[in-house]
ZAMARGU-4260 file (C-alpha; in steps of 0.2 Angstrom, whole numbers, plus 5000, padded with zeros to 4 digits):
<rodrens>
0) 5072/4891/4961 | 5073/4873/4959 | 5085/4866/4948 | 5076/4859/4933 | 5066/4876/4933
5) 5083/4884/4926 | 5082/4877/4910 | 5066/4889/4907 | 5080/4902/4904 | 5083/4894/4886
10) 5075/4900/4870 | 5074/4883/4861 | 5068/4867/4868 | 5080/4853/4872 | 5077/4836/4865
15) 5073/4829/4883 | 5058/4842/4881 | 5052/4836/4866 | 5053/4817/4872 | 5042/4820/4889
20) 5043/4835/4902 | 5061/4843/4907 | 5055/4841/4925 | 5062/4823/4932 | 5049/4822/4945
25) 5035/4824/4930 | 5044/4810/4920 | 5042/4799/4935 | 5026/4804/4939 | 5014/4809/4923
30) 5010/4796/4911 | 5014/4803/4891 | 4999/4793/4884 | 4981/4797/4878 | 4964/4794/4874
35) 4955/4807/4865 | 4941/4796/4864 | 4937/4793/4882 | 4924/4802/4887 | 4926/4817/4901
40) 4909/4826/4905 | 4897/4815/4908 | 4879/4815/4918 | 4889/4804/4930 | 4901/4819/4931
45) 4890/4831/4933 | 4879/4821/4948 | 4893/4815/4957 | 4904/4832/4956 | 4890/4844/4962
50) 4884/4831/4974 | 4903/4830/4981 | 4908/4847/4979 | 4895/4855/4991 | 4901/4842/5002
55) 4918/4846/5002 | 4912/4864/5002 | 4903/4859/5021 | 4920/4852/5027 | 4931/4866/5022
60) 4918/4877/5034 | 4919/4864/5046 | 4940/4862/5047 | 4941/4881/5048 | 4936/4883/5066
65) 4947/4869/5073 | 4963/4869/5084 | 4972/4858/5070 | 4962/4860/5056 | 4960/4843/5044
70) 4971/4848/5027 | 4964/4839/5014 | 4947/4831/5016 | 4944/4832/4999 | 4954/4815/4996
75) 4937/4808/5006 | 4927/4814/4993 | 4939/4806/4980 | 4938/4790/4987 | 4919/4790/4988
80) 4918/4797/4969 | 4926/4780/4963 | 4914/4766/4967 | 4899/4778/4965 | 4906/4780/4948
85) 4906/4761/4946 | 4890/4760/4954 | 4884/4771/4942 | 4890/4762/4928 | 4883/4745/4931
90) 4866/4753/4933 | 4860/4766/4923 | 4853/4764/4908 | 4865/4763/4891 | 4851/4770/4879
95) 4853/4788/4874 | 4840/4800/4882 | 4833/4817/4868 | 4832/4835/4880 | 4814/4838/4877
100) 4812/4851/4863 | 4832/4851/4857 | 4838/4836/4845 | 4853/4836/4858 | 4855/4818/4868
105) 4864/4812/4880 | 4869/4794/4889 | 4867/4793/4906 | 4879/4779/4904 | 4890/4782/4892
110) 4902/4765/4895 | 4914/4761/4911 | 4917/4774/4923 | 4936/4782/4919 | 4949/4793/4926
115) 4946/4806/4917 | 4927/4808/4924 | 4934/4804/4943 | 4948/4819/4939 | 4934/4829/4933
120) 4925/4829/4946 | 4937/4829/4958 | 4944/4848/4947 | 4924/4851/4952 | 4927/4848/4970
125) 4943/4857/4970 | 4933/4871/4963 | 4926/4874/4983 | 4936/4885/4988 | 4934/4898/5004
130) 4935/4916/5004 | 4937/4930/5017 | 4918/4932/5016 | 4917/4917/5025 | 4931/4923/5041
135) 4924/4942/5038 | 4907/4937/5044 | 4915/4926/5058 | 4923/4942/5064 | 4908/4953/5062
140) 4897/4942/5072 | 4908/4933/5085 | 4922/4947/5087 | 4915/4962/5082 | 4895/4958/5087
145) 4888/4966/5073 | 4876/4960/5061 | 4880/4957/5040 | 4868/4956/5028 | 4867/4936/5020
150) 4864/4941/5004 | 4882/4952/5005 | 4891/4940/5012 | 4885/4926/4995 | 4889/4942/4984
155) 4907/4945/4992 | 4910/4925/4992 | 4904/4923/4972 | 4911/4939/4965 | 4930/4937/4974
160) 4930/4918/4968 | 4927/4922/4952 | 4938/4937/4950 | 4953/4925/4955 | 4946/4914/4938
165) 4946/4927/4929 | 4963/4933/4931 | 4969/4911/4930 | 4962/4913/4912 | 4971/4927/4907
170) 4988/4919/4913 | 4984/4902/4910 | 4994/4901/4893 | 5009/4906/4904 | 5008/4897/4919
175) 5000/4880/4913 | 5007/4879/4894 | 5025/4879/4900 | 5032/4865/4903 | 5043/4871/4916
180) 5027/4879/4926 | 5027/4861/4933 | 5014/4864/4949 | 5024/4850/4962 | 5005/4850/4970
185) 4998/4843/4957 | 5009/4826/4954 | 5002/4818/4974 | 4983/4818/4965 | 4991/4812/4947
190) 5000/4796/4958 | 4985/4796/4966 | 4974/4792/4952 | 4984/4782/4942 | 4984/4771/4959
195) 4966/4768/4957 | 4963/4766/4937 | 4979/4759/4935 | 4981/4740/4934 | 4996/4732/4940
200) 4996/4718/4928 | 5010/4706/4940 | 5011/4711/4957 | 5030/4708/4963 | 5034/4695/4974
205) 5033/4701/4992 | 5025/4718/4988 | 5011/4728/4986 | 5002/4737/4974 | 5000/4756/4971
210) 4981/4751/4978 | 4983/4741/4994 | 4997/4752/4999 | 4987/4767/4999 | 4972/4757/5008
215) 4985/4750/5021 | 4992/4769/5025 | 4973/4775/5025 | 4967/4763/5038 | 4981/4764/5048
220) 4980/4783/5048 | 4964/4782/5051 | 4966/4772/5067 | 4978/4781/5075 | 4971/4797/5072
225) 4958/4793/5085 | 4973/4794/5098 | 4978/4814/5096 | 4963/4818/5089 | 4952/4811/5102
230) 4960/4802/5118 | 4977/4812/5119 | 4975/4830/5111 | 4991/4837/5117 | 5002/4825/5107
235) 5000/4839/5095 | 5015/4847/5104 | 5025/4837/5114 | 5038/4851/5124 | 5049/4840/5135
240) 5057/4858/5142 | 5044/4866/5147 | 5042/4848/5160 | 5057/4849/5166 | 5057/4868/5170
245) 5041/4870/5177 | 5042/4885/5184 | 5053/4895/5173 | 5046/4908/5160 | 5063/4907/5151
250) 5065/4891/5148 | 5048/4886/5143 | 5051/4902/5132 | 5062/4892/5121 | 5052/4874/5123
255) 5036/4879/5120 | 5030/4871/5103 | 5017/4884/5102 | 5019/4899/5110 | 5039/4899/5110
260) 5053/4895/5102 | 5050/4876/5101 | 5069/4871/5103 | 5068/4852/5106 | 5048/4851/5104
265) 5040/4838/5091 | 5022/4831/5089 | 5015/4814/5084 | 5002/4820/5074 | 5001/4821/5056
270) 4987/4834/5056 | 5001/4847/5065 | 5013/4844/5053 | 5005/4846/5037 | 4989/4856/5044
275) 4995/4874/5039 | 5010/4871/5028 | 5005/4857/5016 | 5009/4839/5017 | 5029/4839/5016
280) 5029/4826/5005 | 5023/4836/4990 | 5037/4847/4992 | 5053/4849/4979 | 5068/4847/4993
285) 5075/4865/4989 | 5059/4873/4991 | 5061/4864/5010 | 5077/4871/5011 | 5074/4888/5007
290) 5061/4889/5020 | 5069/4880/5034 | 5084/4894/5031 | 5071/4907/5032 | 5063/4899/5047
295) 5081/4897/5057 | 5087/4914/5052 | 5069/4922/5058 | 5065/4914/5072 | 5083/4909/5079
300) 5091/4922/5075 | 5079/4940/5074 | 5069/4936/5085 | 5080/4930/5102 | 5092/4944/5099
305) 5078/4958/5099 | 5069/4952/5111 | 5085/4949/5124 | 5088/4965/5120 | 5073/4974/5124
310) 5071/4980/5107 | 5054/4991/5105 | 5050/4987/5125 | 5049/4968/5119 | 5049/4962/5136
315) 5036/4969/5140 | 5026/4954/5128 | 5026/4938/5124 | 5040/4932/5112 | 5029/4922/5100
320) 5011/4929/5098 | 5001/4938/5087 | 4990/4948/5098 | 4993/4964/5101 | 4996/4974/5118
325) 4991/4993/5126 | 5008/5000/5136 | 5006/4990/5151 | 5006/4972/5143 | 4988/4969/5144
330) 4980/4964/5127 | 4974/4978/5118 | 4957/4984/5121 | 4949/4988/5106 | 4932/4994/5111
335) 4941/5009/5119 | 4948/5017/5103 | 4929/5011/5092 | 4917/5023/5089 | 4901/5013/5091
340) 4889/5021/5080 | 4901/5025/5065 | 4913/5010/5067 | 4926/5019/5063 | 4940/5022/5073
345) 4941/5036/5089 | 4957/5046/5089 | 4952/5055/5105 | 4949/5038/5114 | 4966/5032/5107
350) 4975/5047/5114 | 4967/5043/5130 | 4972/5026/5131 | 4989/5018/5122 | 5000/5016/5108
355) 4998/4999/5101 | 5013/4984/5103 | 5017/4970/5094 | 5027/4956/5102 | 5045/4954/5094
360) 5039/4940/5081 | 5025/4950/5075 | 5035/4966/5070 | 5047/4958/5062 | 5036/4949/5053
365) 5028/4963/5046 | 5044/4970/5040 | 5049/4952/5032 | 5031/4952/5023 | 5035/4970/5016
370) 5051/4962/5010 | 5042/4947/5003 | 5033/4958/4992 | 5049/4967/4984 | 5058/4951/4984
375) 5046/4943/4974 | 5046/4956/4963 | 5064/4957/4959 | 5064/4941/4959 | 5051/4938/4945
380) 5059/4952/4934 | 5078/4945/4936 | 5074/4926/4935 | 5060/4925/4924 | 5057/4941/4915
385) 5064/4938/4901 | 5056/4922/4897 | 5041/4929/4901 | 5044/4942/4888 | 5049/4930/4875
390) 5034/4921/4877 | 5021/4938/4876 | 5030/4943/4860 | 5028/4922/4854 | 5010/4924/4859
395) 5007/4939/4851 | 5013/4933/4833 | 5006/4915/4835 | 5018/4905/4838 | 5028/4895/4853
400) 5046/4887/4856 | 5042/4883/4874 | 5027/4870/4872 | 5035/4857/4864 | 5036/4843/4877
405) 5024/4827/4875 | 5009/4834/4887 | 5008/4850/4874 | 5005/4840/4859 | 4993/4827/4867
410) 4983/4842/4873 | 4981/4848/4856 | 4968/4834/4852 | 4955/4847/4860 | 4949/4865/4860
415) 4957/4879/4871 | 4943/4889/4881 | 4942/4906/4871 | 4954/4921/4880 | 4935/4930/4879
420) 4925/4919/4888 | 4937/4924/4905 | 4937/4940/4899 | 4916/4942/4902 | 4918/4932/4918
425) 4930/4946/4925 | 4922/4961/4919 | 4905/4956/4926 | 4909/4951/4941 | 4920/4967/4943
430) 4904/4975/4940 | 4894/4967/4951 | 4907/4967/4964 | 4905/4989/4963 | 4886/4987/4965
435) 4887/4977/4980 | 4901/4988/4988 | 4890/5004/4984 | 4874/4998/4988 | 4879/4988/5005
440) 4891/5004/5007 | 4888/5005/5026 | 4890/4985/5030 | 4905/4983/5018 | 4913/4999/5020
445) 4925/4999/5003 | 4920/5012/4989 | 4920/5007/4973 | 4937/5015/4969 | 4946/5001/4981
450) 4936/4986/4972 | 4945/4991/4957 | 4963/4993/4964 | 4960/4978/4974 | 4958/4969/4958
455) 4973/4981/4949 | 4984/4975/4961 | 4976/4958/4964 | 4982/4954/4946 | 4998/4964/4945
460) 5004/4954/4960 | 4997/4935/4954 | 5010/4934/4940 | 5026/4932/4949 | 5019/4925/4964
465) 5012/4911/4953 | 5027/4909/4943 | 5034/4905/4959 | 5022/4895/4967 | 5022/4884/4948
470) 5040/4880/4953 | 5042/4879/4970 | 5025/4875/4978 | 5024/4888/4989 | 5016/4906/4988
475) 5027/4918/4993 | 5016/4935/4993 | 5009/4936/5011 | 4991/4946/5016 | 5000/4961/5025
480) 5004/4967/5005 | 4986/4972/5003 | 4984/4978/5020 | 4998/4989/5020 | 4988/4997/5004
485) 4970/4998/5009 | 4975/5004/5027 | 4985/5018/5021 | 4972/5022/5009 | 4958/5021/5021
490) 4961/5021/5037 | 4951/5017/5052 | 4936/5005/5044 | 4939/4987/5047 | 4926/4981/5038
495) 4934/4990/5021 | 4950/4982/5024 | 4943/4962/5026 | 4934/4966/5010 | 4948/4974/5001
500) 4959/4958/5003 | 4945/4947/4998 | 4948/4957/4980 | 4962/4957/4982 | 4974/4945/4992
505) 4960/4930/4990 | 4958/4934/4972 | 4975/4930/4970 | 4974/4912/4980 | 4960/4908/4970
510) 4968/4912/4951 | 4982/4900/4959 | 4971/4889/4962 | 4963/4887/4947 | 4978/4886/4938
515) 4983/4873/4948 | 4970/4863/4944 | 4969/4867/4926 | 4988/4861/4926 | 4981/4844/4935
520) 4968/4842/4919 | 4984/4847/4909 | 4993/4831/4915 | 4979/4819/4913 | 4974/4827/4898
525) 4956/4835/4901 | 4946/4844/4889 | 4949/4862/4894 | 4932/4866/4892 | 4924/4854/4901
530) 4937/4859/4918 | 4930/4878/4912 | 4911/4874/4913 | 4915/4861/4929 | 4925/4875/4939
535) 4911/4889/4937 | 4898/4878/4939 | 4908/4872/4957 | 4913/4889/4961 | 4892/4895/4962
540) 4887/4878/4973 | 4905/4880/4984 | 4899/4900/4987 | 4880/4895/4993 | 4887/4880/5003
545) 4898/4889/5013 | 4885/4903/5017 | 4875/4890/5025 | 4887/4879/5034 | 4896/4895/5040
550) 4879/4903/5050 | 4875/4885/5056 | 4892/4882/5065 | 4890/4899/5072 | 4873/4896/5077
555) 4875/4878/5083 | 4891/4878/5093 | 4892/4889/5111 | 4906/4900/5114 | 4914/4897/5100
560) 4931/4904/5095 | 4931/4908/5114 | 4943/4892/5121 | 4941/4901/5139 | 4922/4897/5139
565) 4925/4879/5130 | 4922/4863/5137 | 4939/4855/5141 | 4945/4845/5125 | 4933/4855/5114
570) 4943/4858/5096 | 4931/4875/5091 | 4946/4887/5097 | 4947/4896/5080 | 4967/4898/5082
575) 4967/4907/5063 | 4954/4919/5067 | 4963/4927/5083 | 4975/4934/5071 | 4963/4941/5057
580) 4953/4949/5072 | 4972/4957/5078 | 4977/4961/5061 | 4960/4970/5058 | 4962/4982/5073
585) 4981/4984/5067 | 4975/4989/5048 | 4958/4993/5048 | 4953/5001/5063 | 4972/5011/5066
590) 4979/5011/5050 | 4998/5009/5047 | 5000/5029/5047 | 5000/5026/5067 | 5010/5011/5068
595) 5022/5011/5052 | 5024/5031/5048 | 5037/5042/5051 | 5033/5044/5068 | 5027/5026/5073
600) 5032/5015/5083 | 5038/5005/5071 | 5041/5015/5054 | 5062/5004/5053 | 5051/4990/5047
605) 5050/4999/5030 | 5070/4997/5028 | 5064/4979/5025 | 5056/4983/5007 | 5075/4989/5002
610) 5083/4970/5006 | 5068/4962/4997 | 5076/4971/4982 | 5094/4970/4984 | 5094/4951/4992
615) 5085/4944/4977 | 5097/4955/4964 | 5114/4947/4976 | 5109/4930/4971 | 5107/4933/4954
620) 5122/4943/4951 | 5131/4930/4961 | 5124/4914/4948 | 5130/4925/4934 | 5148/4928/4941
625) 5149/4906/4946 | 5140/4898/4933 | 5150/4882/4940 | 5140/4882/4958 | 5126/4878/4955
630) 5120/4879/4974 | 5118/4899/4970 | 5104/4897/4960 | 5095/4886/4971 | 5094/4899/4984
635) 5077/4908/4982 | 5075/4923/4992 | 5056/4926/4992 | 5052/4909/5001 | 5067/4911/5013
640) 5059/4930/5017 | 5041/4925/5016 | 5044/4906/5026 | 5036/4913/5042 | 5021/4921/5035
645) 5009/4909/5041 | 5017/4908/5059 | 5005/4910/5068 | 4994/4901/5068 | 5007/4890/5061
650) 5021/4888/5076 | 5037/4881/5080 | 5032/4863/5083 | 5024/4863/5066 | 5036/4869/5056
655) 5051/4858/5064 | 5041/4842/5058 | 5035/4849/5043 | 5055/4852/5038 | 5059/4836/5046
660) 5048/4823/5037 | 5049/4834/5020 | 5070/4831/5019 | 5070/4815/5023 | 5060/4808/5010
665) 5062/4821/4996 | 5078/4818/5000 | 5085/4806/5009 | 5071/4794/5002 | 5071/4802/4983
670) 5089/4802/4980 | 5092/4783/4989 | 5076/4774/4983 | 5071/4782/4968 | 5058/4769/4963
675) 5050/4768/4978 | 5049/4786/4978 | 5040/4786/4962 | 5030/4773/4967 | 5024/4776/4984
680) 5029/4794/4989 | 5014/4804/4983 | 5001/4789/4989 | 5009/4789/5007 | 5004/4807/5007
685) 4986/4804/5002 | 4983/4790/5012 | 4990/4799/5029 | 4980/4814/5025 | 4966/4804/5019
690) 4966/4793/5034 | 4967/4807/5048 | 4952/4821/5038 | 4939/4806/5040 | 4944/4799/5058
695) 4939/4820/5063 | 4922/4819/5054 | 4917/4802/5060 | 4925/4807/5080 | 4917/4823/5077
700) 4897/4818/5070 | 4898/4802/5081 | 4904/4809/5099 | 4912/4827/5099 | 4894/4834/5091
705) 4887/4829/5106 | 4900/4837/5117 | 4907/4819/5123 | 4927/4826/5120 | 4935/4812/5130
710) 4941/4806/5145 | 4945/4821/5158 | 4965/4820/5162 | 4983/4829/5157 | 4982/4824/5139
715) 4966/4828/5134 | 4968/4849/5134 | 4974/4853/5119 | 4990/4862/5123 | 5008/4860/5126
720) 5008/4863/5144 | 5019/4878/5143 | 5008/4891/5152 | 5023/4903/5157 | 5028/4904/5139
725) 5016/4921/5134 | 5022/4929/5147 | 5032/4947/5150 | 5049/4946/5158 | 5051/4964/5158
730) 5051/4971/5177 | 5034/4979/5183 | 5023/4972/5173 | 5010/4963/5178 | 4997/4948/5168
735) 4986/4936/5176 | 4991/4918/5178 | 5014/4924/5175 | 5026/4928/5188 | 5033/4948/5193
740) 5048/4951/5187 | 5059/4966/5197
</rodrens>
């Protein structure tokens, strides 16, 4: 829990509240002025927001399928918005234009184009977001080579995005109101746009402004990009150990960036390091912390000792992957324990063939992620229960202590969106989700009983993982919750249980989300309705869009998600869709009754769920007993348990950098050059990321689209050059490409 978040814990609000924001980062960051006159939702709004959001919806698709997949390509979009907005106004007419039949009018030009328009449509782009709908019918087709219906597919992608809005505007008071509900995320994209409408009226001596320093970051990164994106593919992961020790399956063990341990690994590649965990720049330095600690503990602690011990036959697998093994080390045929006329799974054929392994990493991990969910629960009701109480009883008798700062009282100038308004938006979309899960019953598997507890739990679990995710930045509740769930519930249909976390897991990324980004209009004082009306209107484009980007990538490019039949150099390995096809066989198609009961291999794991609730409770009873160390309460034990959830794909390379860069400048930089910080932190982000996103779509529609991936040597492959790293070192067991072991 970051430090200026413990201040939520108090009833009355402290003069600095009233003044500006409690959060020092928000004082330095969002400006407290306004002007309620400047107008928001304009025609130029609504052409240029539809217009760029079923781009960005393409090159969301698009990013999925690569090695390193771009992070934030929407700031592409947001560059583009600005002089088409200027365009714009300078050359439509000014005169106001009658809707045929009404008395309404509008202006197609309604005066200068503003920030509030450019934030606006940048909340419309921000509303294409991707679902499991998307990866599910990747799986189906590429992995699983079966057929899905289109129209299920738009159905599951529109109902599940707006599901998740539903469930932001019924917490939206809570988590975007509040003042100490501060969103990190969202201060990079407020820098951002005050750096382009923002005139610097004296440019200091020697220096640049907010503008030409994010211009100079963009072209540089855009430059340099070229070189690990294009020319030199495995700067991605530079292991220096695994060189030295060629022929050692030990050593390359521990240097492999990305399928070991990574000890003294790095990469030159911005993509890597913010790719899968964010841009560390946006990152509050305790929220760093916390998951470095989990990372260390995790992944150099665990996971050596278990697997130098042998525990659960470890040797016998790779020590960092996420596939998943038969008894004799090979990967786990799953056609052998599939019934292919019911798709459901075969007992007789599992008895006939193997247990199912994990590799050392990947149980663990499971057992972390069922003490992630505990440990955000406790978590929630210890550190912020209470508030959170205070403020439903406020709410209910119409009134509020907690949003007095300066953004709640400029926000005022405009209508709230009416509670009911979300309200319809969830029920019908609950509803139409129960139609399409009964009438597409044998494509999609789930009966209408697991839509609705898909959506019970979906909501049950967004508020403290929000709560926690408005503070720290991070979103501590992993996708193994919701398969634990469904996969005990209803075993042995894949299908089922893809779908069940699209109601449930996504649902809750979504409502996140979106409150993310109504907290973004918050800060620059958007009309809440207009960011209501733009965000449904984005999430019904983004949902048709990706439908039709996702079949023509599949359709278009060969082999895909199938690296052993790509062209050398070729980015279309799909890394993140190896482990949704793994943990599909894992839930779906055996269930956790075979892997996690009783009797299963694996059934300590549960043990984990009791330290997510006693860790969580340590802590707290530790900053009650020392109220004077204040280090106590910065220890947040739900991101310290969850900080590998994304490995893998994420890996050790990536997270080591990711650390790295975060510390030193949101700490080292913050806490030595304050100004600077506030003035160039958040810009340097958006201009590396900026910079490296459209280098990969002008590399990729220029050469790679036409299979031209570079000249043919070492650095072009995409890879470490650790190929002993995935293999067993128990004796007897034997994998193509390792050496025997006796």
């Amino acid at each position: 829990m970051s430090e200026n978040t413990r201040q939520s814990q108090s009833s009355l609000p402290t003069l600095e509240e009233i003044n500006d924001s409690p959060i020092e980062q928000v004082r330095l960051t969002v400006p407290v002025t306004d002007d309620p006159t400047m107008p928001a939702l304009t025609f130029r709004t609504w052409v240029l927001g539809a217009t760029t959001c079923a781009l960005l919806s393409f090159l969301k698709v698009f990013s999925n399928y690569r090695r390193n997949p771009v992070s934030v390509p929407y700031v592409f979009i947001q560059i583009l918005a600005l002089p088409l907005g200027k365009l714009m106004a300078a050359t439509l007419p000014t005169r106001p234009i009658r809707i045929i039949g009404t008395k309404w009018t509008f202006s197609m030009n309604p005066g200068p184009f503003n920030i509030k328009e450019h934030v606006l449509i940048s909340i419309f782009v921000w509303s294409a977001g991707g679902t499991l709908a998307m990866l599910t019918y990747t799986l189906v087709k590429v992995f699983y080579h079966r057929r899905m219906n289109m129209l299920v597919v738009m159905l599951l992608t529109l109902t599940s995005e707006l599901v998740g809005y539903g469930f932001a505007g019924v917490l939206m008071h809570y988590l975007v109101d509040s003042p100490y509900m501060w969103w990190p995320s969202t201060l990079p994209t407020v820098s951002f746009f005050r750096a382009l409408h923002e005139q610097q009226e004296v440019r200091p001596k020697g220096q640049l402004t907010r503008i030409q320093f994010l211009f100079i970051v963009f072209i540089s990164s855009f430059a340099y990009y070229v070189i690990p994106n294009y020319f030199f593919p495995s700067l991605t992961a530079l292991s220096f150990i695994c060189w030295i020790w060629k022929n050692s399956v030990t050593a390359q063990q521990l240097g492999s960036g990305y399928h070991g341990l990574g000890l003294g690994s790095f990469t030159l590649d911005w993509s890597s390091i913010s790719s899968f965990l964010g841009s560390p720049l946006e990152y509050p330095p305790d929220a760093i912390i916390n998951s470095l600690v989990g990372f260390v503990l995790v992944f150099y602690v665990i996971t050596p000792i278990t697997y130098w011990t042998n525990s659960y036959n470890s040797k016998r697998f790779p020590i960092f992957s996420s596939d998943i093994f038969d008894d004799n080390g090979q990967r786990y045929n799953i056609s052998r324990v599939l019934d292919k006329n019911s798709f459901s799974f075969d007992q007789q054929g599992y008895d006939n063939y193997s247990h199912i392994n994990l590799s050392t990493f990947y149980a663990y991990g499971y057992g972390l992620a069922f003490a992630s969910m505990s440990a955000t629960l406790t978590h929630f009701a210890l550190f912020y229960g209470r508030t959170l109480w205070r403020q439903l009883k406020e709410a209910w008798q119409g009134r509020s202590r907690t949003g007095g700062d300066i953004h709640n009282r400029l926000m005022r100038s405009y209508d709230p969106v009416p509670q009911w308004w979300f309200c319809i938006i969830l029920v019908s979309t609950i509803v139409l989700s129960i139609f399409s899960c009964s009438y597409f019953k044998r494509q999609l598997q789930l009966p209408p009983w697991g839509v609705l507890l898909a959506c019970a739990m979906g909501i049950f679990l967004a508020i403290p993982a929000s709560v926690i995710s408005a503070t720290t930045g991070m979103f501590p509740i992993p996708m193994v919750v919701h398969d634990l769930v469904i996969g005990y519930l209803y075993p042995g249909r894949p299908f089922a249980a893809m779908v069940y976390k699209d109601y449930s897991h996504m649902s809750m990324l979504h409502a996140d989300n979106f409150l993310n980004d109504f907290k973004l209009g918050h800060y620059m004082k958007i009309p809440p309705r207009s960011m209501f009306f733009v965000q449904v209107v984005g999430t019904v484009i983004s949902s048709f869009v990706n439908l039709v980007t996702t079949w023509w990538i599949l359709s278009s490019v060969k082999n895909i998600c199938e690296p052993s039949k790509l062209p050398e150099g070729s980015p279309w390995t799909c890394v993140g869709f190896n482990t949704l096809f793994d943990s599909s066989i894992i839930w779906g198609v055996l269930g956790p009754g075979l892997i996690f009961a009783p009797h299963g291999p694996y059934s300590k794991m549960y043990f984990f769920l009791i330290i997510g609730v006693l860790a969580p409770a340590m802590v707290w009873k530790l900053s009650r007993v020392f109220p004077e160390k204040k280090w106590i309460k910065l220890i947040n034990v739900p991101i310290i348990i969850s900080a590998t959830s994304q490995m893998p794909p994420t890996t050790a390379v990536n997270y080591l950098c990711w650390g790295a860069v975060g510390l030193f400048f949101n700490a080292v930089v913050y806490r030595k050059f304050k100004g600077w910080w506030a003035e160039r932190n958040y810009i340097l982000s958006i201009g590396l990321e900026a910079g490296s996103a459209i280098s990969a779509l002008v590399l990729y529609f220029a050469l790679q689209v036409k299979e031209i991936n570079g000249i043919h040597w070492w650095g072009l492959e995409l890879d470490d050059h650790c190929p002993l790293a995935h293999c067993p070192t128990a004796p007897g067991v034997e994998v193509e490409g390792c050496p025997s072991f006796h």
